[in-house]
Z-matrix of the N, CA and C atoms (Angstrom, degrees):
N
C 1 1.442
C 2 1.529 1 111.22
N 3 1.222 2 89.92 1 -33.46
C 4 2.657 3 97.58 2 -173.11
C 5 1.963 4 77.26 3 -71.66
N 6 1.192 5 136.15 4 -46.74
C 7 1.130 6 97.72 5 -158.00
C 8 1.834 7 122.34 6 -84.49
N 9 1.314 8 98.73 7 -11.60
C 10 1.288 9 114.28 8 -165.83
C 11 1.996 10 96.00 9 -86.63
N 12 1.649 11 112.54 10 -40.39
C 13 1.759 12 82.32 11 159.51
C 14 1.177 13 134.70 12 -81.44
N 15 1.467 14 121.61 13 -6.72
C 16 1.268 15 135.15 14 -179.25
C 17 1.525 16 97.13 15 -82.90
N 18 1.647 17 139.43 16 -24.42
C 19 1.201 18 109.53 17 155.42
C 20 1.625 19 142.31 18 -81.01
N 21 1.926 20 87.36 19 -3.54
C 22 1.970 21 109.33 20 -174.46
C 23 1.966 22 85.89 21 -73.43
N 24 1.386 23 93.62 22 -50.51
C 25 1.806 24 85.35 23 -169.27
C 26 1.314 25 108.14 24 -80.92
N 27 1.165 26 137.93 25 -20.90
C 28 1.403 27 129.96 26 152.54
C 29 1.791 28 109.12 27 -37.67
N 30 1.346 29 113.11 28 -62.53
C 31 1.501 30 114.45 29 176.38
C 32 1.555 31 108.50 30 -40.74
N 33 1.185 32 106.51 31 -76.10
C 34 1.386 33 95.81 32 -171.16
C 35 1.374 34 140.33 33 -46.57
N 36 1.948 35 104.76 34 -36.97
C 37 1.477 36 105.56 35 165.30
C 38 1.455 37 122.38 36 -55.44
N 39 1.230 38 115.65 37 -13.64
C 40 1.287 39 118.85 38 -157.54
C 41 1.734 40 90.45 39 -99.78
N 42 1.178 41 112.75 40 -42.06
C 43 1.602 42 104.30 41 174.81
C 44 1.898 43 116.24 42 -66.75
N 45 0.966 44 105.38 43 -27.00
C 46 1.347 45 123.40 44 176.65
C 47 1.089 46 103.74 45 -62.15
N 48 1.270 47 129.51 46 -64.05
C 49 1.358 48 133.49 47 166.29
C 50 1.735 49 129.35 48 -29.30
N 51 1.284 50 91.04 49 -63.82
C 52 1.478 51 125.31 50 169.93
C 53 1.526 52 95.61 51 -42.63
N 54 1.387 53 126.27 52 -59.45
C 55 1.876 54 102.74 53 -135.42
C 56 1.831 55 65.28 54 -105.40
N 57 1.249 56 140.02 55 -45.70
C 58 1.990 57 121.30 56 172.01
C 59 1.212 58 110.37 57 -20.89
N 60 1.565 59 105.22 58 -78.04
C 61 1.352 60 119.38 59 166.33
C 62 1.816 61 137.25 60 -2.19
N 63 1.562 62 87.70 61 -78.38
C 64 1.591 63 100.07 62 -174.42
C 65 1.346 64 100.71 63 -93.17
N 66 1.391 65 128.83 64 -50.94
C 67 1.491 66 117.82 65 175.76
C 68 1.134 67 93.04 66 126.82
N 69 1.670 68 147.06 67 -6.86
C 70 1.067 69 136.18 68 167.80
C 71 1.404 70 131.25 69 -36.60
N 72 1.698 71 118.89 70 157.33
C 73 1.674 72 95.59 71 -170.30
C 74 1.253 73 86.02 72 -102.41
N 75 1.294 74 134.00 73 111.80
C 76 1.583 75 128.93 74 178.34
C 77 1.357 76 85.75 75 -166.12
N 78 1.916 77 139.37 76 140.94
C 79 0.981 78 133.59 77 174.52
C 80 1.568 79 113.67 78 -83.95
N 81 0.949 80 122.29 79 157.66
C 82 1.774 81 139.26 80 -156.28
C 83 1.816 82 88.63 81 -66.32
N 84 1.115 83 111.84 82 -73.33
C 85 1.696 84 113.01 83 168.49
C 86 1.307 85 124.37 84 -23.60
N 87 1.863 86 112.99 85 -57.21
C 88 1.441 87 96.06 86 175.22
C 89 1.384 88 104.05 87 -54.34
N 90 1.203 89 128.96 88 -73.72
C 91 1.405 90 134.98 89 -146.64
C 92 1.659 91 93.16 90 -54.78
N 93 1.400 92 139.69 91 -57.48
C 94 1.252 93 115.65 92 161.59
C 95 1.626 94 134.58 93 -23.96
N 96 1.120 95 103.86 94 -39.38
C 97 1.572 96 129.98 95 171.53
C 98 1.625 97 101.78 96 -59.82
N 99 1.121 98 107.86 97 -85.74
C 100 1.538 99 104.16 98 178.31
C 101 1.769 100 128.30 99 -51.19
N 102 1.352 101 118.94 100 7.36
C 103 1.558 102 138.54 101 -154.48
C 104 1.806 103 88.64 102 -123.17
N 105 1.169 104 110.73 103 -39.29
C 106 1.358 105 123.33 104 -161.24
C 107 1.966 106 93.55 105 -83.57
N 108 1.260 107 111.17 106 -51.93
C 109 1.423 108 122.62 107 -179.08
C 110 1.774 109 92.32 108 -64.97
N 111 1.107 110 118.74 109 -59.18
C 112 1.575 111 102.51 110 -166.09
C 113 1.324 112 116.82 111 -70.94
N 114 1.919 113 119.71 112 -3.06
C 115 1.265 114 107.78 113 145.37
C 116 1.310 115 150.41 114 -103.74
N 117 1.594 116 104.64 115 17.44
C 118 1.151 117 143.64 116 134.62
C 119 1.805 118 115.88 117 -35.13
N 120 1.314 119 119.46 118 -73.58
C 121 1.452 120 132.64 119 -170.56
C 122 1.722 121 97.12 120 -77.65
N 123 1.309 122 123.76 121 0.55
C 124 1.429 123 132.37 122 -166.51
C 125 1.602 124 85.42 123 -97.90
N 126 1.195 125 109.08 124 -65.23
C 127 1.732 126 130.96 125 -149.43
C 128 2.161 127 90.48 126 -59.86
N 129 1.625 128 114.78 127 -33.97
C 130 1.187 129 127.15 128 -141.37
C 131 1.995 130 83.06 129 -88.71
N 132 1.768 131 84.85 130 -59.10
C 133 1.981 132 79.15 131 175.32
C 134 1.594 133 133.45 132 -53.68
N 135 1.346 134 82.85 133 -37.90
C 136 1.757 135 98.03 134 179.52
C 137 1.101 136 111.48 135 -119.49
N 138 1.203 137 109.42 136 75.63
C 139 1.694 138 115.86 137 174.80
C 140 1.413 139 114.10 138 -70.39
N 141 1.691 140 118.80 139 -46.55
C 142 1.610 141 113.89 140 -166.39
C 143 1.506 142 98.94 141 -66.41
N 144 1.149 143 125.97 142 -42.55
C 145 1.808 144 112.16 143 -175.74
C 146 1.106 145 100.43 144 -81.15
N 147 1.332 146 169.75 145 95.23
C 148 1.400 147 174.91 146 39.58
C 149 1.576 148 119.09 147 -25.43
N 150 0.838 149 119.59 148 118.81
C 151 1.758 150 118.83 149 177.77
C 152 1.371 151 86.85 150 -44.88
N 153 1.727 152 93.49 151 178.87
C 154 1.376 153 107.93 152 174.17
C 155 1.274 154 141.71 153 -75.98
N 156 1.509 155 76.68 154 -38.75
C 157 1.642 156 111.55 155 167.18
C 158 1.696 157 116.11 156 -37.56
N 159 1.324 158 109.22 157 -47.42
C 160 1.586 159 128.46 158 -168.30
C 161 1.682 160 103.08 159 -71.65
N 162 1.460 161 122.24 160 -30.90
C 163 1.314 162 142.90 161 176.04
C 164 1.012 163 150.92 162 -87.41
N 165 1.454 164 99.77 163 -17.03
C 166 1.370 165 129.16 164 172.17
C 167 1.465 166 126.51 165 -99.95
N 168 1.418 167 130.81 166 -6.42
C 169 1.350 168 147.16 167 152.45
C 170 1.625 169 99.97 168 116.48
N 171 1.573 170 130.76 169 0.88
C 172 1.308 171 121.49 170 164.43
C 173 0.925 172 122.00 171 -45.37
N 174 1.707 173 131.48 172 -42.19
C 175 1.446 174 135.94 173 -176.56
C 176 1.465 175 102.61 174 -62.10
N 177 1.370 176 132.72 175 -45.70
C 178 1.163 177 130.46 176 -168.30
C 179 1.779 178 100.94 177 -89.29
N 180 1.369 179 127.00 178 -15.25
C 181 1.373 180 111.48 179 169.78
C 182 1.323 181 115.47 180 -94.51
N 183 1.676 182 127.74 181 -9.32
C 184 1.279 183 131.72 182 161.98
C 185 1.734 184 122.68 183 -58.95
N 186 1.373 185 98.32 184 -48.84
C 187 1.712 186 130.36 185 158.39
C 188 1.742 187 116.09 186 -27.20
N 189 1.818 188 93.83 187 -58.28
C 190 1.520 189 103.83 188 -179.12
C 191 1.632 190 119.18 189 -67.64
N 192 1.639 191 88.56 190 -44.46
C 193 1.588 192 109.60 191 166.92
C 194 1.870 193 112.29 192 -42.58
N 195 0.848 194 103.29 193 -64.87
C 196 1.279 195 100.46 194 -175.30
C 197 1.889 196 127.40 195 -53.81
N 198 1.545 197 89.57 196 -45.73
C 199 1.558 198 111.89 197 179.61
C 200 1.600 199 107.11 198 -57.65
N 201 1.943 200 100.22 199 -29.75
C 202 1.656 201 85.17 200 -177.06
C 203 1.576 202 124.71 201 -71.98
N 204 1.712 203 99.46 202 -20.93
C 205 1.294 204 85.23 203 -177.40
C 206 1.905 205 113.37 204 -103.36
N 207 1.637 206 89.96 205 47.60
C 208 1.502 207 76.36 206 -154.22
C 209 1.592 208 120.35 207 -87.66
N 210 1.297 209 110.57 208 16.02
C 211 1.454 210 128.93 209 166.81
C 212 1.698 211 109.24 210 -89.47
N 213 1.379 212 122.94 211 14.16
C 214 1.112 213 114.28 212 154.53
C 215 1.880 214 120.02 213 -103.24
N 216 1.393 215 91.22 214 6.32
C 217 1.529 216 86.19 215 169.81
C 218 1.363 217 115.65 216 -106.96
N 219 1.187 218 119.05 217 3.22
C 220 2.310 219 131.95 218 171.41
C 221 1.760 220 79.92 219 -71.48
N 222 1.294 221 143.99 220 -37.38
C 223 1.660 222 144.00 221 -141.45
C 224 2.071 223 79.77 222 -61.06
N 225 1.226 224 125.84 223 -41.93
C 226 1.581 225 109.05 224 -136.38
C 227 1.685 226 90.27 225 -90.59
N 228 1.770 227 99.81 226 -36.36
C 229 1.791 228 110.60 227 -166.38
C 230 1.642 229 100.95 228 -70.04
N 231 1.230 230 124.93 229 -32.32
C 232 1.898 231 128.16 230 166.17
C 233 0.979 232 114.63 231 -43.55
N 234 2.018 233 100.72 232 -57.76
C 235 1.830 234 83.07 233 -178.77
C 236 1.553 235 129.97 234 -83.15
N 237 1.543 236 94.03 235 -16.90
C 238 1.253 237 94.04 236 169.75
C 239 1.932 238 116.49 237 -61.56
N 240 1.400 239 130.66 238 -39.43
C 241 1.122 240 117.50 239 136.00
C 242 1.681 241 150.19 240 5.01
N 243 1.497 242 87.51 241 -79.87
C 244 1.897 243 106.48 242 163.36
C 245 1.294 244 100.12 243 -73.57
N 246 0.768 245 145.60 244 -24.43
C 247 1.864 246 135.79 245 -169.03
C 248 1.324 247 106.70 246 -75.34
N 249 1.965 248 116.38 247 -23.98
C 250 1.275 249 98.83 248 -166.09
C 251 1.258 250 94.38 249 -142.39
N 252 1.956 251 130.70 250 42.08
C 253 0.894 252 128.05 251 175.89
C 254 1.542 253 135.84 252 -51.72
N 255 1.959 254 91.76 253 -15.82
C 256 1.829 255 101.84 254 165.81
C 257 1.379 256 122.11 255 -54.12
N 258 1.529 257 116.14 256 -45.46
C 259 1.473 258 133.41 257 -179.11
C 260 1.814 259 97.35 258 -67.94
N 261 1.108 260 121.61 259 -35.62
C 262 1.741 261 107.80 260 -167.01
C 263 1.404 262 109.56 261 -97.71
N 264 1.630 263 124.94 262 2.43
C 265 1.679 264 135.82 263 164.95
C 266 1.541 265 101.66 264 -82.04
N 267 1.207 266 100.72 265 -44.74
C 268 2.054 267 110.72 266 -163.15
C 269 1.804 268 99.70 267 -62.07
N 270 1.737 269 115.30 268 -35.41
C 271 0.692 270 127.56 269 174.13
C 272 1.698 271 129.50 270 -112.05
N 273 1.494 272 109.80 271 51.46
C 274 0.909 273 88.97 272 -174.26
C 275 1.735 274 121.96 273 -104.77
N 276 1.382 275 112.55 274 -9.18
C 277 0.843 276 131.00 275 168.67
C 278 1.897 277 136.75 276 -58.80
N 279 1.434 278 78.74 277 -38.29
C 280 1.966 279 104.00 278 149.79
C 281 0.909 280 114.98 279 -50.86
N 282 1.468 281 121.18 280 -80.99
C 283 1.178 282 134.00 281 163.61
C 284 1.510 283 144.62 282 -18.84
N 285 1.249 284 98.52 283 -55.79
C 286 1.694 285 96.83 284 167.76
C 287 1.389 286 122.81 285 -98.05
N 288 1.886 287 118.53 286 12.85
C 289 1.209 288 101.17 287 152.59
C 290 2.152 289 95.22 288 -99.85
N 291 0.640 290 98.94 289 -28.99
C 292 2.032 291 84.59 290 176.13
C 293 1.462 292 115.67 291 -40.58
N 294 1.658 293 108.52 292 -33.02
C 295 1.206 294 125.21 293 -169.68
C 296 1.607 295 117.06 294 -89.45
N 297 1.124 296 115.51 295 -18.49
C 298 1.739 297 138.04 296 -163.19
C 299 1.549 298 85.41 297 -106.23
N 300 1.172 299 141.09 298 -57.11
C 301 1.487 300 158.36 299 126.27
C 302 1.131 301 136.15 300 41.53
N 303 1.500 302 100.51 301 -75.99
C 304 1.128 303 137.91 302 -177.74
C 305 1.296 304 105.44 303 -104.01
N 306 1.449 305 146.00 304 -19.27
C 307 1.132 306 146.29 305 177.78
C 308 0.999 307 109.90 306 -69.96
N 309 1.892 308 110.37 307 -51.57
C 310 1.588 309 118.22 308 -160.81
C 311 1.599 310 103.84 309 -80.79
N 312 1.358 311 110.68 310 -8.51
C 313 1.603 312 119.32 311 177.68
C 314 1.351 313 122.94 312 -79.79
N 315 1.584 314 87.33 313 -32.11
C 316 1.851 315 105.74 314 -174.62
C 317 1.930 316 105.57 315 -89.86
N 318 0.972 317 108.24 316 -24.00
C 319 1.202 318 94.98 317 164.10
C 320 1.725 319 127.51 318 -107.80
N 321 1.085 320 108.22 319 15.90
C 322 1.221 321 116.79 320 -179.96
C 323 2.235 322 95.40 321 -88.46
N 324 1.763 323 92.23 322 -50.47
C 325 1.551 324 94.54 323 -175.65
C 326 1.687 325 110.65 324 -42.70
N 327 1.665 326 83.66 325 -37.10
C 328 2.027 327 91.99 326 -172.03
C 329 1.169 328 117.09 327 -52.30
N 330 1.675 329 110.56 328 -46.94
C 331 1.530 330 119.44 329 -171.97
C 332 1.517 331 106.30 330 -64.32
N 333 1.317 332 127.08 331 -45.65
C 334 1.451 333 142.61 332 165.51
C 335 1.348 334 128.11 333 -32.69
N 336 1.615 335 96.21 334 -53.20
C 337 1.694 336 108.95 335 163.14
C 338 1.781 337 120.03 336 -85.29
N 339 1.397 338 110.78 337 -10.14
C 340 1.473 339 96.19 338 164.47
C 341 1.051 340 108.92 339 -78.99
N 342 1.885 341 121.51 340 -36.79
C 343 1.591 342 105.19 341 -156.46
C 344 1.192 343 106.28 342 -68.72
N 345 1.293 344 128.40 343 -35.95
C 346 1.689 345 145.95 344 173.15
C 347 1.410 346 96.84 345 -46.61
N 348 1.515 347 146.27 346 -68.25
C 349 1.324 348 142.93 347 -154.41
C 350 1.508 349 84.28 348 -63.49
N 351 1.473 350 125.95 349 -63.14
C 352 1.129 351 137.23 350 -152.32
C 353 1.827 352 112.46 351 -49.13
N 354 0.906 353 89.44 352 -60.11
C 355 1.852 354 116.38 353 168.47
C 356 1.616 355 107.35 354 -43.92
N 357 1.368 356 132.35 355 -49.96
C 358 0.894 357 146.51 356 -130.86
C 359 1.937 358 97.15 357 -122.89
N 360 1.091 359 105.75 358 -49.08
C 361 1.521 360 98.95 359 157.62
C 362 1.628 361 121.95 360 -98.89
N 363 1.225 362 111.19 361 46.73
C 364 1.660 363 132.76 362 -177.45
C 365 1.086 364 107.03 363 33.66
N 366 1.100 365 152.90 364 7.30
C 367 1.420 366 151.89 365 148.56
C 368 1.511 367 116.81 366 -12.43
């Protein structure tokens, strides 16, 4: 299990790095995220050289582990929230159309990409 989060947080420093680094606008996490998946498809090709750890489903029960408690990490971004409720009144009007926005955008893509999957696996 120590090695399998030490490679989730290995991922991330390394994405962190990455988007510091180059300056990209992509947060350090995703790209950890996507680093973490490509050693996933790594672990899948090259299974016999992989610790065990990587093979045996710890990586993916460390994964779950984490996700369960993962509403204790919103605890720091909330208060940071209330701390600066002056900045989110001044702006709030921004805000809830970015937010109304992006919803009606994000599910419009969804409907777009089902009918396409849908279409496409004759459904």
């Amino acid at each position: 299990m120590l090695l399998s989060l030490g490679l989730i947080l290995l991922c991330q420093l390394i994405g962190e790095a990455i988007a510091r680094g180059t300056g990209i606008p992509v947060p350090g996490p995703v790209i950890g995220m996507a680093l973490c998946v490509l050693l996933l498809l790594a672990r899948d090709a090259l299974v016999r050289w992989m610790p065990t750890e990587l093979r045996d489903g710890t990586f993916e029960t460390t994964g779950r582990g984490i996700l369960s408690h993962l509403s204790l990490l919103f605890v720091p971004a909330g208060v940071g929230v209330i701390q600066r409720l002056d900045v989110l009144g001044s702006n709030a009007l921004a805000l809830a159309v970015a937010v109304v926005a992006s919803t009606v955008l994000g599910m419009a893509v969804t409907a777009w990409v089902f009918s396409v999957v849908a279409r496409w696996t004759g459904e």
